[in-house]
Each structure stands twice: as structure tokens, then as C-alpha cells.
C-alpha positions in Angstrom: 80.3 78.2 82.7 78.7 80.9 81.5 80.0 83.6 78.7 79.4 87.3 79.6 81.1 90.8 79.7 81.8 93.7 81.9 79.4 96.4 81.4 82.3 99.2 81.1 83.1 98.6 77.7 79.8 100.3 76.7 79.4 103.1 79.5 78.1 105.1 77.0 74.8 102.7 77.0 72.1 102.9 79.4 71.3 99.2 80.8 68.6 98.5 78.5 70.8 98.5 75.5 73.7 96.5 77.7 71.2 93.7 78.0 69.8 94.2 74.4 73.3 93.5 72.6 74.0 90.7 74.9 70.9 88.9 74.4 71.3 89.6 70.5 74.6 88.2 70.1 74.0 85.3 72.4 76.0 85.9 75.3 74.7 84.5 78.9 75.4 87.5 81.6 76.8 90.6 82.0 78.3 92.1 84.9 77.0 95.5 85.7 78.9 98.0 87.6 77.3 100.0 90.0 80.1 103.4 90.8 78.4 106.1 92.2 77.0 108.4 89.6 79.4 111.6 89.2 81.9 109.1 90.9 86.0 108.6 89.9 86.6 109.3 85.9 89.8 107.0 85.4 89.4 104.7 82.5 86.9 102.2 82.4 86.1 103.1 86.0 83.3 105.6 87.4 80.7 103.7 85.0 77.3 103.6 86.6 75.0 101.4 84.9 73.0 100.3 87.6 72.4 103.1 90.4 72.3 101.5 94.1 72.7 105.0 95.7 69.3 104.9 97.2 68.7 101.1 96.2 64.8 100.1 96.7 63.1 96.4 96.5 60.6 98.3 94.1 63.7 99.0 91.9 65.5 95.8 92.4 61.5 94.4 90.5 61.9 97.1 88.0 65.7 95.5 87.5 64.6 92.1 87.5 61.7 92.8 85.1 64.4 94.4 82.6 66.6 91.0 83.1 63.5 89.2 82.6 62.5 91.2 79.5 66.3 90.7 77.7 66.6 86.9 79.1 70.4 88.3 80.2 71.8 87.2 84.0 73.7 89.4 86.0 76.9 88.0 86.5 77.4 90.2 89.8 77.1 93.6 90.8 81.0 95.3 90.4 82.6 98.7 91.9 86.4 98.5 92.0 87.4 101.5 94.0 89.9 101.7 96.5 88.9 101.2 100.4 92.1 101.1 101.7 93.2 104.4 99.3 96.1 106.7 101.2 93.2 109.4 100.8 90.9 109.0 103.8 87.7 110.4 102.0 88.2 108.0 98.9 88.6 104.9 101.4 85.3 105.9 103.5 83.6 106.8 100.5 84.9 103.6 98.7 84.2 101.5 102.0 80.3 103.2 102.4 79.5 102.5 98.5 80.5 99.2 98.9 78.0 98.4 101.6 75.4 99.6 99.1 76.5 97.3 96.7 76.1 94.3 99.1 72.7 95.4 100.1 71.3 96.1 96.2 72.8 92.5 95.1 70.8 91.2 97.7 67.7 92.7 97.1 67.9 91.2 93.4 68.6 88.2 94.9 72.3 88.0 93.4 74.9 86.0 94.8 78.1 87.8 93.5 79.9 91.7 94.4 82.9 92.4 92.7 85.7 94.6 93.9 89.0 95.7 95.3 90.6 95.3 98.6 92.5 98.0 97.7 95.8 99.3 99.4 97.4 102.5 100.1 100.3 102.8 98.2 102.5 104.5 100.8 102.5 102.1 103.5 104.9 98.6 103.5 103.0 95.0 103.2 102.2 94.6 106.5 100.8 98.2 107.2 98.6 97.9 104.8 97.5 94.2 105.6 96.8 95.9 109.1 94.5 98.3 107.8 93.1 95.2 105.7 92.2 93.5 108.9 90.5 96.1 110.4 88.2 97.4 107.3 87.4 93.9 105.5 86.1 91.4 108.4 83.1 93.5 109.0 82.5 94.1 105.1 82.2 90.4 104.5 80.4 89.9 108.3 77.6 92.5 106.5 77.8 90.2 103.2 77.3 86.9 104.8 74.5 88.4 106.2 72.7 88.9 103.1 74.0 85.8 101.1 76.4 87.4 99.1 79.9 87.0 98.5 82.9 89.3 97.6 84.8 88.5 94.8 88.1 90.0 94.9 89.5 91.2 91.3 93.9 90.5 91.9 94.0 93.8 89.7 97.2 95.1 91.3 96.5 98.7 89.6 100.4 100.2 89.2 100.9 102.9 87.7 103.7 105.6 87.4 102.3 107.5 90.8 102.1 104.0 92.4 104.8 101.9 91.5 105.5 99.5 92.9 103.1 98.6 95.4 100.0 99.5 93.5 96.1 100.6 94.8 95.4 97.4 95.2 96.6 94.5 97.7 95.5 91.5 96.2 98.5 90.8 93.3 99.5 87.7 93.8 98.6 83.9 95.6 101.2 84.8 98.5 98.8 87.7 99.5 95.6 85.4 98.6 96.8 82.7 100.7 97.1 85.5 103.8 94.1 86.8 103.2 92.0 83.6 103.2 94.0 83.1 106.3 92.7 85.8 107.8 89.2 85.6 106.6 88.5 82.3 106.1 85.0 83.1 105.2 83.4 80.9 102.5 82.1 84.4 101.0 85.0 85.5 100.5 87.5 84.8 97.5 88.6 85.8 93.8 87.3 87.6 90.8 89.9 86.0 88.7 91.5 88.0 86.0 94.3 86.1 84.2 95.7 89.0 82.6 97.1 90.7 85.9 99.5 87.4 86.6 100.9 87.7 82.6 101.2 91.5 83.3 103.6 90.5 86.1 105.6 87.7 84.4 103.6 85.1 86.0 102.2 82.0 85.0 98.2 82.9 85.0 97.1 79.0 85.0 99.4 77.8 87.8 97.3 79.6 90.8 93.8 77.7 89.9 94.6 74.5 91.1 95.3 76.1 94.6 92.7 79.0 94.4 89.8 77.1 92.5 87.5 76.9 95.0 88.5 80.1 96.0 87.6 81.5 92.7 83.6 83.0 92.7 84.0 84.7 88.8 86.5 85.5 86.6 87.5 88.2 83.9 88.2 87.3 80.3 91.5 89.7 79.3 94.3 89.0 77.4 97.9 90.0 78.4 100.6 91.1 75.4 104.2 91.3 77.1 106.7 93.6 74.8 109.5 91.4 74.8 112.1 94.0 72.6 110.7 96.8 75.6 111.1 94.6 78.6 114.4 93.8 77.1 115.2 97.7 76.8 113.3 99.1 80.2 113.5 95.6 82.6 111.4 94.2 84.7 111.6 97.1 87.2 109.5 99.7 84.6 105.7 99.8 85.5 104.3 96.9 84.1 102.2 98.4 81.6 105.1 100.2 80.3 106.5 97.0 78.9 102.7 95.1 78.3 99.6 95.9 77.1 96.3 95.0 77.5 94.5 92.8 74.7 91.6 90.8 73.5 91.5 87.1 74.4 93.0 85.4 71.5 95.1 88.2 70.6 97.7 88.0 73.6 99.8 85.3 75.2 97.3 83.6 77.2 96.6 79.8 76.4 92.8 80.5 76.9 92.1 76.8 76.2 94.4 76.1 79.3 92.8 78.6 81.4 89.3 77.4 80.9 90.5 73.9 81.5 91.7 74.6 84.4 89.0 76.3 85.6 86.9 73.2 84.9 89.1 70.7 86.0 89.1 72.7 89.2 85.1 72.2 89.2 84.6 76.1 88.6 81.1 77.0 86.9 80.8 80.3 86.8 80.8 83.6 84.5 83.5 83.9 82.3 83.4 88.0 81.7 85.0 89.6 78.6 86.9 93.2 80.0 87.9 94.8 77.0 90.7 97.2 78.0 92.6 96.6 74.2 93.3 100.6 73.1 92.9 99.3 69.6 89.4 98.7 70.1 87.7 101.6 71.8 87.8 104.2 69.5 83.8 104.2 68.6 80.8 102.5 70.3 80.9 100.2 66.6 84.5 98.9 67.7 83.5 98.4 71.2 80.6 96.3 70.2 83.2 94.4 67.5 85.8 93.9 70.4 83.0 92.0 72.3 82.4 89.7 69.1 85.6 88.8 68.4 86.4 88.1 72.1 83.2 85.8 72.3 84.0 83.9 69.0 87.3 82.8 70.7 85.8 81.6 74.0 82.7 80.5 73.1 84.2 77.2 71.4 85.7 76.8 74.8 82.3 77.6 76.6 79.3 75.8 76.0 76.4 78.0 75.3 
């Protein structure tokens, strides 16, 4: 496996500088999100560090050389809006962007995109896993194309406007297991965030012995359930009214169980930090700490 964070956590950095710290303190890959410039502002989304508006092959070299230059992989190319969104201009816009994504991994001869399925939060299940089969099959035909595969971050993104179906269909293995049904495409699967399944009450080590070969990357965030505030508010509040987000190590994920899984289930992959922990985001010299602490927990559990 390989050790590596999500380029969000220091939006504020031009790529250069992404790939300077990481190389400095010793981490293998980063991912790099790719959002259109000027694009959605909601926290830690909208971060552009790698334009693929106008992708060239004379830019992918350029990006390559900078790669090169830092001796820092890209984990995968990530945009996480929502193509599926209840507003038909964010969906097309969404779905459009994405192909760009696809088309600029390929170019810099990446193997990994990132993303949402997304869902429109006013539609039932099955209304929305309609609308699923008619936008994804040609999204991942156009992937397989080019080599690349879609990893599928199980994000369910609830909030108070969205309760309780969420932005984003891919919560849980029941809708996995449909999905994979319906697409059985082996460039299709999971960008596996174990957070999201604590965030829900579930048991985020359960699903790899299923999923693992299902599971293309993964995202390294910790998951803090309020017990005294899910005792006062129940488990029908929004789930981040009653958890919140932390950094590995400081939550109730067993990371050493996670990452055993993960290996026992023959995964190799990037291992990517996403620092979402409020306490650490005050200044870019927190930021950068969050992203030392987090490693110096998981890099016993991930050879270097």
C-alpha cells in the first residue's frame, strides 16, 4: 500500500508545493483534485489543483515532469460533484466535467478517477437508481475506453437540506452490491472511505471482505460518534449532528483492523489522508500538522 493525502486539505497551495510537502515528509502519493476552476465553494470541494478544462498531452508532460521533479505519484485524479443532482445544470455540468477528468487521467497515463454517483435527493431509491442507469453505463463505457477506472467515494453527503437520502447514492453495501449488479464492469468500484460507515452506525471493516476486490483506493478519515448527543437527538438527527469528523487515530476506527483487512483482502493501493477534523484547519501550519500526525499513525501500519 501506499500512504498519501487528498490535495484539499491545502487548496490554498498551488501543485508544486502539494508535491513539495509530500515528498519532504515522506509520503508516497497524493490525490489531486481536478473541480473546475470558479467551480462549487462548499467545504473542501471546488479545489482545483490540477486544471483539465482544456486538458492537453503537452500539459499532461509538463504534469509528469512536476511528478518527476517531486518523486510524488498521483494517487488518482478526484472531482466529487453530483451527476445525478435534482438541479439539471449541476448534473450536466457535473456529468461533462467528469468526462474531462477521464480523458486528463489518461493522458498522464493514470489508472484511477475518483468521484460521486451522486443522487437527487428528492426522488425514492429506485428513481434515482433509474436515473443511475441511464447516466453511468456510458461514463464507465468512455473510461474503459481509455484504461481508467472510477472509483466510487460511499460519501453519502446528508445534510440538514438533504436528510435523509443524501447527494449521493452510494451509502452502503446494499446499494454497492446493486450497482456492481448493474455494471459489472471491472472499472468500476469503490473509493473506500471508512469514516462514512462509522458516521452511519456501521461497522466500517465488515464490507471489505465482500467489496475488496471491488475496492480501487481508499480515504484515510476518522469517525467520532457523540454518544451523550446521539443519546439526546437519536439516530434519526443528521448524522453529523451527532458525529464528527476526525483524524485517524483520534476517532473510533480500529485503523489497524482496517488496514488488515484491506491486505488480507489482497488490496495494494493508496491509502489517502482527508483531513475534514474542524480542529485542525484553522491555518495552513495546522493543516500541514493534521497531515503529520495522521501519517505518524498509519505509517507503522504501511510500509514505506
Amino acid at each position: 500500500m501506499q500512504l498519501g493525502f487528498v490535495s484539499a486539505i491545502l487548496a490554498d497551495q498551488p501543485l508544486d508545493e502539494v508535491l513539495r510537502f509530500a515528498a519532504g515528509e515522506g509520503f508516497d502519493c497524493v490525490e489531486v483534485l481536478c473541480w473546475p476552476p470558479g467551480g462549487p465553494d462548499r467545504k473542501y470541494g471546488g479545489v482545483t489543483h490540477l486544471d483539465v478544462t482544456a486538458f492537453t498531452q503537452a500539459m499532461a508532460d509538463d504534469t509528469r515532469a512536476l511528478i518527476d521533479k517531486h518523486g510524488v505519484a498521483f494517487s488518482a485524479l478526484g472531482y466529487y460533484s453530483i451527476p445525478l443532482s435534482a438541479d439539471a445544470e449541476q448534473a450536466a455540468a457535473a456529468i461533462a466535467h467528469l468526462y474531462k477528468v477521464i480523458d486528463a487521467a489518461a493522458l498522464l497515463g493514470l489508472s484511477g478517477v475518483n468521484s460521486f454517483v451522486g443522487a437527487n435527493q428528492y426522488l425514492s431509491m429506485d428513481d434515482n437508481f433509474s436515473k443511475f442507469l441511464e447516466v453511468w453505463p456510458p461514463i464507465i463505457k468512455h473510461a474503459e475506453e481509455r484504461g481508467v477506472r472510477i472509483g466510487i467515494e460511499n460519501c453519502p453527503m446528508l445534510y440538514a437540506k438533504t436528510w435523509p437520502f443524501g447527494l449521493n447514492l452510494a451509502h452502503s453495501p446494499a446499494v454497492w452490491r446493486r450497482m456492481f449488479e448493474a455494471i459489472p464492469s471491472p472499472n468500476f468500484g469503490l473509493n473506500y472511505d471508512p469514516s462514512h460507515l462509522r458516521m452511519q452506525l456501521m461497522d466500517p471493516v465488515a464490507p471489505i471482505r465482500e467489496f475488496g476486490p471491488r475496492i480501487f483506493h481508499t480515504h484515510a478519515k476518522d469517525m467520532r460518534i457523540d454518544t451523550h448527543r446521539l443519546n439526546d437527538v437519536g439516530s434519526l438527527a443528521p448524522p453529523m449532528d451527532r458525529a464528527t469528523a476526525k483524524l485517524p487515530g483520534l476517532g473510533d476506527i480500529d485503523w489497524g483492523a482496517w488496514i488488515g483487512a484491506l491486505g488480507d483482502a489482497g488490496y495494494k493501493g493508496p491509502v489517502c489522508i482527508e483531513v475534514e477534523d474542524e480542529a485542525y484547519t484553522g491555518s495552513l501550519a495546522e493543516r500541514q500538522r493534521s497531515l503529520r500526525i495522521s501519517r505518524n499513525v498509519l505509517r507503522p501500519l504501511i510500509a514505506g
